[in-house]
KOLFI-446780 format. One record per residue: residue in three letters; x, y negated, z of N, C-alpha, C, O in turn. Coordinates in steps of 0.02 Angstrom, whole numbers, plus 50000, padded with zeros to 5 digits. Layout:
AlaXYZXYZXYZXYZ/...
# end
This chain:
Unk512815318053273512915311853236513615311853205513695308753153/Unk514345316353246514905314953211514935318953150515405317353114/Unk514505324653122514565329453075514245324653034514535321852987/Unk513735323653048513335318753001513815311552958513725309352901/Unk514305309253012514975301653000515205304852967515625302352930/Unk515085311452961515965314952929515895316752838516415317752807/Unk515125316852798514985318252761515425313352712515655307952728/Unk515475316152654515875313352604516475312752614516785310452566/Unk516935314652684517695314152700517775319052665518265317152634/Unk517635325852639517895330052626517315331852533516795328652528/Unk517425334852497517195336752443516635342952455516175344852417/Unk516845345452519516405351952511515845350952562515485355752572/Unk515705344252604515375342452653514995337252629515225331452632/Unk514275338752597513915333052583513125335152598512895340852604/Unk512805328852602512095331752599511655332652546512065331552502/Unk511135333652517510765332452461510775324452443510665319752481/Unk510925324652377511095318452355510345317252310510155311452318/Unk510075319652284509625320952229509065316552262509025317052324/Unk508715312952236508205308552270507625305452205507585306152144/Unk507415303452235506895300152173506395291152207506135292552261/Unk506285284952191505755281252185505395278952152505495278152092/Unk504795277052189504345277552169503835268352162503955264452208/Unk503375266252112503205261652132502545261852103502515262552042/Unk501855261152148501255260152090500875254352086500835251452140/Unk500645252052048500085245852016499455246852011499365251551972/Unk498975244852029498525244951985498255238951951498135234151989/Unk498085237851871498095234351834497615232651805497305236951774/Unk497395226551807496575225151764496715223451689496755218151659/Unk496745228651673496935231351601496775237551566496655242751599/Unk496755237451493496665243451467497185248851468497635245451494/Unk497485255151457498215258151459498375254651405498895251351413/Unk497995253851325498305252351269498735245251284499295243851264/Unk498265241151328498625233651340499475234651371500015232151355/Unk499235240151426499845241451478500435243151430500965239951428/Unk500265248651389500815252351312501185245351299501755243451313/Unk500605241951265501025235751213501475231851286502065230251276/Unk501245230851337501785226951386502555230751421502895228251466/Unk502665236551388503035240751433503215243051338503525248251331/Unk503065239951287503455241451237504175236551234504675237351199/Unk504025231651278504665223951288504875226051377504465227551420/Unk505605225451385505915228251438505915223251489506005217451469/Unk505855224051541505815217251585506195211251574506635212551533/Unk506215207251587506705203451571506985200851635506695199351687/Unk507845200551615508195198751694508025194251719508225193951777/Unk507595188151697507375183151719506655181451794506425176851827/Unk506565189151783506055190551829506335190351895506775194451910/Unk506075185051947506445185052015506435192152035506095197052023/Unk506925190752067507085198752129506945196752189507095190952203/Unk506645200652237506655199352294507335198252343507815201752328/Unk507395194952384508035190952438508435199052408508705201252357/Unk508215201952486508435210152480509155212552424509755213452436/Unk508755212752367509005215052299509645211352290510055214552257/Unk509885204152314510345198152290511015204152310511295206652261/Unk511165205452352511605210352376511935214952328512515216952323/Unk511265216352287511595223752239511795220752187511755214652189/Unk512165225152105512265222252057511635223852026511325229152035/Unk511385216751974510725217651947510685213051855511015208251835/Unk510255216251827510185215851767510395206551751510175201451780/Unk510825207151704510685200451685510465199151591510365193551566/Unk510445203851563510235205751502509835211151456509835217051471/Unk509615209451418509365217451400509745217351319509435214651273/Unk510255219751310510455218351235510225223951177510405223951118/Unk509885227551200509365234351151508885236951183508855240751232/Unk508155232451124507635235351153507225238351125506725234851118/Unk507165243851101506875248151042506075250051078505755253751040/Unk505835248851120505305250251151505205255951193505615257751236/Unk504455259751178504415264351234504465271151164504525276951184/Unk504445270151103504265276351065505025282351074505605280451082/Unk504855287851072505235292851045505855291651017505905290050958/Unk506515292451068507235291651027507265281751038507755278351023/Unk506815279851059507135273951060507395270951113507095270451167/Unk508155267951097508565265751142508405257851191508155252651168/Unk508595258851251508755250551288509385250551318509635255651340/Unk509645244851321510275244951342510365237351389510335231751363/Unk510475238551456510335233451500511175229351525511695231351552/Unk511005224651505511975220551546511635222551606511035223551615/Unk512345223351662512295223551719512715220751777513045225451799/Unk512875214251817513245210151815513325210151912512865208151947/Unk513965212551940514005212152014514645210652022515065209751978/Unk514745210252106515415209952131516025210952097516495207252080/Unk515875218552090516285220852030516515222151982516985225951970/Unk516025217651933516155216051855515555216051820515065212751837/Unk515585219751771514925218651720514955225351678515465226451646/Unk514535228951676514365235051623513645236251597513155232551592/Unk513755243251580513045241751537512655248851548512935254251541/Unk511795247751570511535254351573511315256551516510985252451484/Unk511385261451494511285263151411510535268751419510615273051462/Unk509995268851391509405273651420509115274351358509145270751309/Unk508795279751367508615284251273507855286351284507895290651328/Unk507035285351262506485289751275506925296451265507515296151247/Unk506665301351276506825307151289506045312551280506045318651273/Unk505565308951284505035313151299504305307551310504355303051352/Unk503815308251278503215304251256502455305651275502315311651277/Unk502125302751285501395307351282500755301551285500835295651270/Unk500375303351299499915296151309500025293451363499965287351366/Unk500225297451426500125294451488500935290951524501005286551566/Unk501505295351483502025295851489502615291351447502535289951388/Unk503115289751478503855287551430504355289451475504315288151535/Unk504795292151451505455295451504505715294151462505595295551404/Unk506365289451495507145286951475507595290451528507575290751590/Unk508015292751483508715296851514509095293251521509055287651495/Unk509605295051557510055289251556510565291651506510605297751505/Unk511005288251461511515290551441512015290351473512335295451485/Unk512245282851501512805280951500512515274051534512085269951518/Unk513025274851597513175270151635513935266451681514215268351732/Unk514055261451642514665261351663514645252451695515075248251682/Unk514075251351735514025245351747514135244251845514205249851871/Unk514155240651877514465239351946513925245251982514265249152015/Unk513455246351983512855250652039513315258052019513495262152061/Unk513435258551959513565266351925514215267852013514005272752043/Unk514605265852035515015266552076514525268952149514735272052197/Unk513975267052140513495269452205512995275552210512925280252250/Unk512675273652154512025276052122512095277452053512295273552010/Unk511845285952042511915290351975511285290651937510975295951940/Unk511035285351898510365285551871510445288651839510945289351804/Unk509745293451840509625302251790508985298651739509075298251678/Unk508505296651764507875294951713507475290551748507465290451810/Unk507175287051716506695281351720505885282251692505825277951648/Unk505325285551699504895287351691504295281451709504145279251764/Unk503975279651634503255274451661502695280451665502665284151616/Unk502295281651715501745284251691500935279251696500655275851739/Unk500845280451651500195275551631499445279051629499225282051581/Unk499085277951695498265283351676497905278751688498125273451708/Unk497185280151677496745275151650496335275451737496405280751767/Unk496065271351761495665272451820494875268551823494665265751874/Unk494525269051764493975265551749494165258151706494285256451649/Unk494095255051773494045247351722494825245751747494945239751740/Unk495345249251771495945247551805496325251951767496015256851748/Unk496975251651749497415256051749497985257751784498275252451797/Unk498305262551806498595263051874499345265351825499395269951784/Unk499855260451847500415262551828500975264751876501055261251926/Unk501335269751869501995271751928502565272551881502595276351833/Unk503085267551907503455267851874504045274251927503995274251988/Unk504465278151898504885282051953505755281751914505945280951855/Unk506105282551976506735282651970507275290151980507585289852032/Unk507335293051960507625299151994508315297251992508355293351945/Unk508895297752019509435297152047510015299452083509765300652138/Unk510675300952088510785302752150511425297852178511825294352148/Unk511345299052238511695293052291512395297452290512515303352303/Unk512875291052266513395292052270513825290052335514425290952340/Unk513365286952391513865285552437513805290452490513395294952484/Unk514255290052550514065292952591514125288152668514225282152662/Unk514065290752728513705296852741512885294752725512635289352709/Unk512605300952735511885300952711511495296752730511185292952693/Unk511465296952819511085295952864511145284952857510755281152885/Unk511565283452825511415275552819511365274252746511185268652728/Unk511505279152696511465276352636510875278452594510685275152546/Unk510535284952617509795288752599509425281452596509125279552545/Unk509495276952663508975275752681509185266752635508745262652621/Unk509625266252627510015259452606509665261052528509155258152509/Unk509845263552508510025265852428509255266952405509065264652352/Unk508735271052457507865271752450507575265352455507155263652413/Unk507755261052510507335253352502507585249752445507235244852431/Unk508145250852402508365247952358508135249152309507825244752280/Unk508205255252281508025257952235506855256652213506545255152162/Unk506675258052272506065256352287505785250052254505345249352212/Unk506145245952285506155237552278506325238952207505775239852180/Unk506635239452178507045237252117506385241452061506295238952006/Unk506035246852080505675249252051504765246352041504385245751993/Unk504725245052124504245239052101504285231752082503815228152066/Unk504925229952085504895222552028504675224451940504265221451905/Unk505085230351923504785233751854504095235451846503805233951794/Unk503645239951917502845239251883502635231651907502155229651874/Unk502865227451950502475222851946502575218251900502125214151902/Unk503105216851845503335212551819502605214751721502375210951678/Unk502535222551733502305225751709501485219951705501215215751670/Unk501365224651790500675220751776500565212451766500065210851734/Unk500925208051788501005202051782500805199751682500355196651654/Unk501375203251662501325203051581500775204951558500595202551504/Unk500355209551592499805214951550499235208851563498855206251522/Unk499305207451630498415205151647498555194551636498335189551664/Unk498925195751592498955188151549498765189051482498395184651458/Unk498935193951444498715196251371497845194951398497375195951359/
# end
């Protein structure tokens, strides 16, 4: 357990930081319905669960170019420690797919957590469509053994308020 306390004291002593979450839906909807609801970015207005109040969390979306190819979102991001902004680009398209990269993050979480991409995937499941939204990431804190697990229920959470906020919007159209 003390090798494990000791991670991040030093630069050359860390564990795998690289991580990914995950969240799925299933939706009484068409995918095309799901597309048009995941072309408008959540909005910060969507409660967060208790949990989440702790972290820094969206309070704007000031660019929302949708889910197509090259198009940008750009999220305020408002905590303890000030206010910045997550900047995220499609990167890559398909029917089932939208992957946003991150560009640029210089908002209060960026000090914890290194968002890499944000991926909707959208497949059809008969009369349902099943959406997973995923997070890939890596944890900037240390040691591992309390922040893996801090930083995964968070990240988790924060990923299913996005598909559920998803399906909420879809199965009202």
């Amino acid at each position: 357990m003390l090798g494990a306390s000791l991670e991040g004291v030093s630069g050359f002593y860390n564990f795998r930081s690289n991580t990914q979450a995950n969240a799925k839906v299933e939706i009484l909807a068409s995918t095309d319905q799901v597309w048009r609801s995941l072309d408008t970015a959540t909005s910060p207005d969507f409660p967060l669960p208790r949990f989440l109040w702790m972290f820094p969390r969206p309070v704007d979306v000031v660019v929302d170019e949708g889910v197509g190819l090259n198009a940008n979102r750009v999220v305020k991001i408002k905590g303890r420690e000030g206010t910045g902004f997550l900047r995220l680009r499609v990167i890559d398209t398909s029917e089932e797919h939208a992957t946003f990269k991150v560009l640029s993050d210089d908002s209060p979480i960026a000090q914890w957590v290194a968002h890499k991409s944000l991926t909707y995937r959208v497949e059809s499941d008969g009369a349902t469509t099943r959406l997973t939204v995923s997070l890939e990431y890596d944890r900037l804190l240390a040691p591992a053994w309390f922040f893996n697990t801090l930083m995964g229920a968070a990240t988790k959470q924060a990923m299913s308020v996005l598909a559920q906020d998803i399906k909420i919007r879809t199965e009202k159209i």
